[in-house]
C-alpha positions in Angstrom: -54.1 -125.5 45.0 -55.6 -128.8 44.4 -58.3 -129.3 41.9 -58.3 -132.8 41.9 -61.8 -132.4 43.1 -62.9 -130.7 40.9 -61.2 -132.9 38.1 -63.3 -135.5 39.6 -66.5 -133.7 39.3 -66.6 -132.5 35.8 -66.0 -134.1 31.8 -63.8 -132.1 30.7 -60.5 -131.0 31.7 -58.6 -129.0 34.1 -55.3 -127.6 34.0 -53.1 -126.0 36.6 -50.7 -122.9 35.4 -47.9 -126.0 36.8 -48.8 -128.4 34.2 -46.1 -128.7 30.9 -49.0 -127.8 28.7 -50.5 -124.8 30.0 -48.4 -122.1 28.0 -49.1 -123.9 25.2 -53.5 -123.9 25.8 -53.5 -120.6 27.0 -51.7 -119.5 24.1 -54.3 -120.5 21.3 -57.4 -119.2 23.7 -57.4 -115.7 21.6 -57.7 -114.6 18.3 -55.2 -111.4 18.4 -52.1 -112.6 18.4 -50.6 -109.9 20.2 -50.9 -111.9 23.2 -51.1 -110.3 27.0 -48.9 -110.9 29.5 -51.6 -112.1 31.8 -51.9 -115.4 33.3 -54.4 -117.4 35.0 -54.1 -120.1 38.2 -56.4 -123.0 36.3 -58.2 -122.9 33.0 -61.3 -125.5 32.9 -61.9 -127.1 29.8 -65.9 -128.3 30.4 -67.8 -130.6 28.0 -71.2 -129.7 29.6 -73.3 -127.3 31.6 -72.6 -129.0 34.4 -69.4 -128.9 34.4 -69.8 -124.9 34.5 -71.7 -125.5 37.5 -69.3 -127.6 39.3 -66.0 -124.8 38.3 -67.9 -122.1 39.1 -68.9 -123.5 42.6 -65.5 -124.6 43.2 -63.9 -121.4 42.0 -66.2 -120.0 44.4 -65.0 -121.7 47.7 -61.4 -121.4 46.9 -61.9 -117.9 46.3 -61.3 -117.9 42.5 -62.4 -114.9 40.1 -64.0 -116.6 37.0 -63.9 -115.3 33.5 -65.4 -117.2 30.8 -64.2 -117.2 27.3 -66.6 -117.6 25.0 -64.7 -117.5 21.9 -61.5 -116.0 22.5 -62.0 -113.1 19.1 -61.7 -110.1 21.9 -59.1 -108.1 20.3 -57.7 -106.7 23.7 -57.9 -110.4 24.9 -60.7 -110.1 27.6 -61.0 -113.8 28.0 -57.4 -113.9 30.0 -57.0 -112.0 33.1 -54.4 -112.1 35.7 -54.9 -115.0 38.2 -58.4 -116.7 38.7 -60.2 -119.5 36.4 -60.4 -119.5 33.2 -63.9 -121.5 32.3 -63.4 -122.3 28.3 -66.4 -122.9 26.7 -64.5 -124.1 23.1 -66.6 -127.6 23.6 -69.9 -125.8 23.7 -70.6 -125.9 20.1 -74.0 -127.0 19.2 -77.2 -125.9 17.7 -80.9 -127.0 17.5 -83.5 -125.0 14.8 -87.1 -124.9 14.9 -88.5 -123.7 11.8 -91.9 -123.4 12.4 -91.4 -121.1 15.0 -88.6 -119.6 13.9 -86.2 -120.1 16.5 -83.3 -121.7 17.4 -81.5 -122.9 20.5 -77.0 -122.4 20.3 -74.4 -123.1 22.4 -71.4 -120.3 22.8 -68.8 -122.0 20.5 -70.8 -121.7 17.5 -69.0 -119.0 14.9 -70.8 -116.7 12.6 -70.3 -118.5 9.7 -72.0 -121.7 11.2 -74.5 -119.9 12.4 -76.1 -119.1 8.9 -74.8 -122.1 7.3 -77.2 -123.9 9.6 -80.2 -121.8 9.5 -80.2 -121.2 4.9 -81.5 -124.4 4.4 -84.4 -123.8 5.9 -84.8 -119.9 5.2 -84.2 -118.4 7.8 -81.5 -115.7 8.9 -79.9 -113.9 12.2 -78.1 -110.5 12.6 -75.1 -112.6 13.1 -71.7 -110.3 13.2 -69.5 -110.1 9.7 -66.2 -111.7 10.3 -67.1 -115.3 9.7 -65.1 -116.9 13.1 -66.1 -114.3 15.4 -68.1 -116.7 17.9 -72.0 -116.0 19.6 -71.0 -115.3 23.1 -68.7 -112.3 23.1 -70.8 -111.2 20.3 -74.4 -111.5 21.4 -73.3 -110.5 25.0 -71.8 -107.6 23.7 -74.3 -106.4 22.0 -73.9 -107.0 18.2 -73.7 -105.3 15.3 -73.9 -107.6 12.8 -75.5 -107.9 9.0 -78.4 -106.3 8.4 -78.5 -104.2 11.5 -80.9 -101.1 10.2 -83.4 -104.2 9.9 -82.9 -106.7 12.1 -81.4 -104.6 14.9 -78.8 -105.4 17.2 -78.2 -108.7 17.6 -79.3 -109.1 21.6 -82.7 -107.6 20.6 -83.4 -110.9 18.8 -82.0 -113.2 22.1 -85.4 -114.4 23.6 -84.1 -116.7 26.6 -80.5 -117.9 27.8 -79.4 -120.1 30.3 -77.1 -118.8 32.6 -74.8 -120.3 35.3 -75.0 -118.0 38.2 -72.4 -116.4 41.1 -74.2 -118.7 43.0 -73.5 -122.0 40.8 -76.9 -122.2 40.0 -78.0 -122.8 36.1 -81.1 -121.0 35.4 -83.5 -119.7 32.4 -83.7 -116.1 31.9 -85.7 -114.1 29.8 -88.4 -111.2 30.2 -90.3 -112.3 32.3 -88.3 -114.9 34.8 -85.0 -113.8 36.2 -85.7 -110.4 34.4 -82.6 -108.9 35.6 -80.1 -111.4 34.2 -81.7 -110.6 31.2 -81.2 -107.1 31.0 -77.9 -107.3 31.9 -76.9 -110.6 28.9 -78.7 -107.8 26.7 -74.9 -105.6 25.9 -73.7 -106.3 29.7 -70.8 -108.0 27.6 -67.3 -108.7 29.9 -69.9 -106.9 33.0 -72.4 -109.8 32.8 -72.5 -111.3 36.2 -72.7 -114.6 34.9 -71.9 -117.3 32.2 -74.2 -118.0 29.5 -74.5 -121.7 28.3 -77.4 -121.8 26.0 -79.3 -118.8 23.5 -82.7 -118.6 22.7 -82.9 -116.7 19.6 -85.8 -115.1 17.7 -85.4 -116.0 13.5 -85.9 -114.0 10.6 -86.5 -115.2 6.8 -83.7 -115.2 4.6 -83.7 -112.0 2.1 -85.0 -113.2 -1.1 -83.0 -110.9 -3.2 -79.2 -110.0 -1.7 -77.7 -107.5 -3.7 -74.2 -105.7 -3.8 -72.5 -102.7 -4.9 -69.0 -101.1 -4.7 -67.1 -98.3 -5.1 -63.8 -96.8 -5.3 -62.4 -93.1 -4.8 -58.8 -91.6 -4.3 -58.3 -90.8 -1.3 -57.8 -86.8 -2.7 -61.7 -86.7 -2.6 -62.3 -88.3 0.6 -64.1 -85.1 1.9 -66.4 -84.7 -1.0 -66.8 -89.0 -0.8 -67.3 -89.0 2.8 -70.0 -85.9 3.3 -71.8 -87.4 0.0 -71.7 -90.7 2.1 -73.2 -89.2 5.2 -76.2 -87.1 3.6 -77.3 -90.2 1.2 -77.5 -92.8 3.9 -80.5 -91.1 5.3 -82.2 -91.7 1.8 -81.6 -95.3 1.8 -83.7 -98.5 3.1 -82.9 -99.4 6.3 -82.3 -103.0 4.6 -79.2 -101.5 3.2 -76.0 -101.8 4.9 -74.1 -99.3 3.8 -70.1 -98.5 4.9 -67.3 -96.5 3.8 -63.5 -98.0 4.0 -59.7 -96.7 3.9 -57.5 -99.0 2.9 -54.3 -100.5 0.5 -55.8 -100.5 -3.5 -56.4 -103.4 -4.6 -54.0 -104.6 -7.3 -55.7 -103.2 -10.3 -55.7 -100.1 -8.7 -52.4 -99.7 -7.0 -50.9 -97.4 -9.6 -53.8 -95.0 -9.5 -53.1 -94.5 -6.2 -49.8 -94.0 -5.9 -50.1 -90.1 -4.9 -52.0 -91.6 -2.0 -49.5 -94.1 -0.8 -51.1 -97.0 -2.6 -54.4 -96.6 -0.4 -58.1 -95.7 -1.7 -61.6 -95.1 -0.3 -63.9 -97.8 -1.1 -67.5 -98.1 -0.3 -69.9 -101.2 0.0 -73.6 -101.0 0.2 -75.5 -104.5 0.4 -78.9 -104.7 0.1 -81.2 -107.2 1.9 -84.1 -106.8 0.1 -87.2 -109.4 -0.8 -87.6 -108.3 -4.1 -85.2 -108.0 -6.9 -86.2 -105.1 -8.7 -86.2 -103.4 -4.8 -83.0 -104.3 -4.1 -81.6 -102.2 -7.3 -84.2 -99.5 -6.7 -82.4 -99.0 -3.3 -79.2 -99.1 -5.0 -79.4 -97.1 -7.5 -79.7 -94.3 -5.0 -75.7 -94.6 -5.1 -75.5 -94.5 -8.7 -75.7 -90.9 -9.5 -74.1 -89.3 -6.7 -72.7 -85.5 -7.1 -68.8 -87.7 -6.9 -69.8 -90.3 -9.3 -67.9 -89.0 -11.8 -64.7 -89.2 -9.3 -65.5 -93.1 -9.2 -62.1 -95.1 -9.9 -64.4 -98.8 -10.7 -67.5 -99.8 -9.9 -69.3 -103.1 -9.5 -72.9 -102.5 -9.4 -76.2 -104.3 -8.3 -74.0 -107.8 -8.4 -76.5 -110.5 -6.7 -75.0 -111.7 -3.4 -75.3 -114.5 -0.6 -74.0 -115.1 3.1 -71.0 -117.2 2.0 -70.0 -114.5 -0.2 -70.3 -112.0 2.3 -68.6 -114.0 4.8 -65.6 -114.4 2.5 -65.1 -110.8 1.5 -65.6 -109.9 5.3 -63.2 -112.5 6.0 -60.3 -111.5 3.9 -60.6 -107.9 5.5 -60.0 -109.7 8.8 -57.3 -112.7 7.9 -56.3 -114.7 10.9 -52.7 -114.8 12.6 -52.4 -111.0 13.0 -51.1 -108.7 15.7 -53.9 -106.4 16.4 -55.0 -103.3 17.9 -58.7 -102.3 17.7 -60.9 -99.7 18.9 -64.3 -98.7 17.4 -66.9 -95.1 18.3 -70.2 -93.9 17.8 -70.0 -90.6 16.2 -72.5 -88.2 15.0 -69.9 -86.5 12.9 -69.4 -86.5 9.0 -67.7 -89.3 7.9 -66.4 -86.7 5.2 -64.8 -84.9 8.6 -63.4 -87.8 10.3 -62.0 -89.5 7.1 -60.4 -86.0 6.3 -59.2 -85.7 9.7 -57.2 -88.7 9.9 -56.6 -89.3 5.9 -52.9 -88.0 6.5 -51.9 -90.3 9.2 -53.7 -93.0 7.5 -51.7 -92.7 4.7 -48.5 -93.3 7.0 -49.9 -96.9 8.1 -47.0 -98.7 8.7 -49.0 -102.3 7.8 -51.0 -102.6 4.7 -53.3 -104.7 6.2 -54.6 -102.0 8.5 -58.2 -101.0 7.4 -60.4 -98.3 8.9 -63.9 -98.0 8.6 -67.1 -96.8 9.2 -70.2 -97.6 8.4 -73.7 -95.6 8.7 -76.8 -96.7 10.8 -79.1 -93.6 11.0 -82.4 -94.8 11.4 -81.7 -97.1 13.8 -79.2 -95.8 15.7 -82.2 -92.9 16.8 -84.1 -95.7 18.4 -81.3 -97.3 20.6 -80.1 -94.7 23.0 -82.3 -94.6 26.4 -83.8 -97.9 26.1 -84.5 -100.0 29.1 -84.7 -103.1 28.1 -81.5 -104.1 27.4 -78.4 -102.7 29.1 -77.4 -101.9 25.3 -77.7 -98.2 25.0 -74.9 -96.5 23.2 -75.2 -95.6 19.4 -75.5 -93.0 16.9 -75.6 -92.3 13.6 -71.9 -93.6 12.6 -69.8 -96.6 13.9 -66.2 -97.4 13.3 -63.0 -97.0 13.5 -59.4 -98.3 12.8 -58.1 -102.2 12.6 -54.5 -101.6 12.8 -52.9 -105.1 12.4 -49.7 -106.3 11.2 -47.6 -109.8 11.3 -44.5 -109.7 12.6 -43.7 -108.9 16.3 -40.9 -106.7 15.8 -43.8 -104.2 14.3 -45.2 -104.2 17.8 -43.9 -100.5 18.7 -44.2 -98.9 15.5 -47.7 -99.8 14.8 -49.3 -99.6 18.7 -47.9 -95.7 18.1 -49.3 -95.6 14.9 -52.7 -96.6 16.6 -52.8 -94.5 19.5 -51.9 -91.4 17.4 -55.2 -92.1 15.4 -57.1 -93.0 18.8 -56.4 -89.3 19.7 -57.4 -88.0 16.2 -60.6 -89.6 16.4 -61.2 -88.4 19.8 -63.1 -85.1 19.0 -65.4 -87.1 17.1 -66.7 -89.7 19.2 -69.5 -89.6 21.1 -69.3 -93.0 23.3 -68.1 -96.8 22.1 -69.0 -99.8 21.6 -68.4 -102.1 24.0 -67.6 -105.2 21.9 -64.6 -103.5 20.3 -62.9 -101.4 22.4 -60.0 -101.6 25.2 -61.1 -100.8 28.2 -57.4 -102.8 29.2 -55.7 -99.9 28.0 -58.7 -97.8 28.9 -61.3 -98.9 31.5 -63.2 -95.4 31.4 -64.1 -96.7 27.9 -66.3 -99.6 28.8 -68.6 -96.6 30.7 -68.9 -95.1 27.4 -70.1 -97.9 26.1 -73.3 -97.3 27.6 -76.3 -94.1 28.2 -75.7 -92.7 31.7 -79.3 -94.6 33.5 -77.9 -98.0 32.0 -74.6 -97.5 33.3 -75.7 -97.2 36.4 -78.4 -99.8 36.6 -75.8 -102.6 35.3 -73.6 -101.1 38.3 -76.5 -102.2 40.4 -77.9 -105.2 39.2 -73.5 -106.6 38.9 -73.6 -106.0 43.1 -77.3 -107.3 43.4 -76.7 -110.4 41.2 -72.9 -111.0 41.9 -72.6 -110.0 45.5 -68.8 -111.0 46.2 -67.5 -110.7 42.7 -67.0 -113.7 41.5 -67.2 -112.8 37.8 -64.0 -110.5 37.0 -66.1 -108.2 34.9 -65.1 -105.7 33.3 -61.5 -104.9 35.1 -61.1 -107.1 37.5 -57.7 -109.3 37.0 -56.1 -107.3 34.3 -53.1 -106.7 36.7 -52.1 -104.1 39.2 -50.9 -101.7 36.4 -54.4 -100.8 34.9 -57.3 -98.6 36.6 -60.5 -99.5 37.4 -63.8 -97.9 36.0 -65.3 -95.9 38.5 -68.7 -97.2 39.3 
């Protein structure tokens, strides 16, 4: 194929799967790496919107399927398919803030951490996600569940606008009331959106005044009793709480306490983003007297808090250059049931980096499902799951069993998933759950209204001629 054309056309770069360097660009696109053995024809490097304009319309005429990869942090590595053009929007990295108005105007490329670094000097905060690299596009496209999400909500409840390059090559402004449609479907459509967003509009919130945190640890022997206590006291909390329960290796200090457990504890977080000091512990101190408080192994309580903090301790959870397998539910099950229920394999981890988790959104979670103005639907009360990752790559078989044992224990409990963090490679009927049965269909619809010929690889399109499709 020659793109010289198109080369011509455009800022940035493009490469052909021919040229001496493509292994070696296609190979730092993703953040897992556990790699797929999935290749496309050209991957466009653009250094403007137009650019997206000019490889989309070329892709188009040549009769290229796009994908867009809009920060490359899919665990399941959505961002490469099998054949097609690869649009990388790694150049698309900046952000404009008006405080006044509260809003601000980014580019895909622009991580979590960046996000809030930008907007804390002038008070203001976004429901970005917690692991500090993850990047806006996956993320808002997806969905989001990020910081502060019994508050704020999900995070594509506070996009206003975007600008979107079209199937038809056209870059456009979509939001409620123009190009309504779009909208919807930018609003969780995720790897469905039939489209590629350059720009967010997003809607500001002030920065909490008073950001508090408190921890706490448990054996693993009580994780019934932890985990039902868990369940019943997040209804009694603010909704400015953000409140999860872990399994995971002790830390250091506690290594030898946990021994019987195979070095690995229960530890729970609850962060309170609260305007008021003496609210903030007030919330808190809900957790304080628990009927399993005296079955606490250490405790840090009501410890004042900030983003950067956050971001770190979120960040050391999730380190970078790991193999990783991921998959995350909605469940409106005990957490005490489904921690019990998979304590035992748990304790057989074969990497001590692997973490599972869940953490508890019951007042909002009853306002999501049904709604019709986003295609984000799916949620309930709990939300989590396991982060199996390891290092080396002769782990590989060992720990992907490990996984899909634990995928199949947790099956009883879920209720649907979220779309941002599961596999619908290994599973494409997955990406259905990921959504109430109405929206579902009406993202079916608008897809084949907005993207007549397919264009946009979507959900399943390109993975290779081994995986299903999701019937539609």
């Amino acid at each position: 194929m020659d793109t010289s054309t198109l080369q011509r056309n455009i800022r940035g770069r493009v490469l052909n799967r021919s040229d001496a360097d493509f292994q070696l660009i296609q190979s730092g696109l993703l953040w897992n790496q556990l790699q797929p053995r999935r290749y496309p024809e050209v991957i466009v490097q653009v250094d403007h919107e137009q650019d997206v304009v000019q490889a989309v319309k070329f892709a188009a005429a040549n009769g290229l399927r796009v994908v867009a990869r809009g920060g490359g942090h899919s665990w399941c590595g959505l961002a490469v398919r099998q054949g097609g053009m690869l649009i990388d929007l790694q150049r698309l990295n900046g952000v404009t803030i008006d405080p006044s108005a509260r809003r601000a105007t980014i580019q895909p490329f622009i991580s979590n951490r960046e996000i809030i670094a930008n907007l804390e000097p002038h008070g203001l905060a976004f429901p970005t996600g917690h692991c500090p690299e993850v990047k806006a596009s996956g993320y808002l496209l997806s969905g989001g569940i990020g910081w502060n999400a019994g508050a704020w909500g999900a995070a594509c409840h506070n996009v206003e606008a975007i600008d979107v390059v079209t199937a038809q090559g056209e870059l456009v402004r979509a939001d409620a009331s123009s190009n309504a449609e779009l909208f919807w479907t930018a609003r969780g459509g995720g790897a469905g959106f039939p489209g590629i967003a350059v720009r967010y509009h997003l809607a500001l919130h002030p920065m909490p005044k008073a950001m508090y945190a408190s921890t706490y640890y448990f054996s693993l022997e009580h994780i019934k009793e932890v985990g039902d206590w868990v369940f019943e006291v997040a209804d009694q909390l603010p909704k400015w709480i953000e409140f999860t329960i872990f399994m995971l290796t002790a830390p250091p200090a506690l290594a030898s306490r946990c021994a019987a457990m195979s070095g690995k504890v229960c530890m729970i977080t609850a962060t309170a983003f609260a305007d008021d000091a003496e609210d903030a512990r007030e919330g808190l101190a809900l957790l304080e007297n628990g009927p399993v408080s005296d079955q606490c192994l250490t405790r840090s309580s009501n410890q004042p808090t900030n983003f950067t903090e956050q971001f770190n301790l979120s960040g050391n959870m999730w380190p970078p250059n790991l193999r990783a397998r991921v998959e995350t539910l909605w469940s409106s099950s005990s957490t005490g049931d489904i921690l019990l229920a998979t304590r035992d394999h748990f304790l057989k981890s074969p990497s001590p980096a692997t973490v599972m988790l869940f953490a508890l959104y019951p007042g909002w979670a009853s306002g999501v499902p049904g709604k019709l103005q986003s295609a984000f639907s799916m949620c309930a009360k709990v939300y989590g799951g396991p982060w199996t990752m390891w290092r080396r790559e002769n782990d590989d078989e060992i720990n992907n069993q490990w996984h899909a044992h634990n995928i199949s224990i947790l099956r009883p409990f879920t209720v649907g998933h979220y779309l941002g963090e599961t596999d619908i490679v290994e599973e494409p009927i997955r990406a259905r759950g990921a959504y109430s049965r109405a929206n579902w269909e009406r993202l079916q619809e608008l897809r084949h209204k907005l993207d007549p010929h397919g264009l946009f690889q979507g959900f399943d399109g390109g993975l290779g001629t081994d995986n299903q499709t999701v019937k539609e």
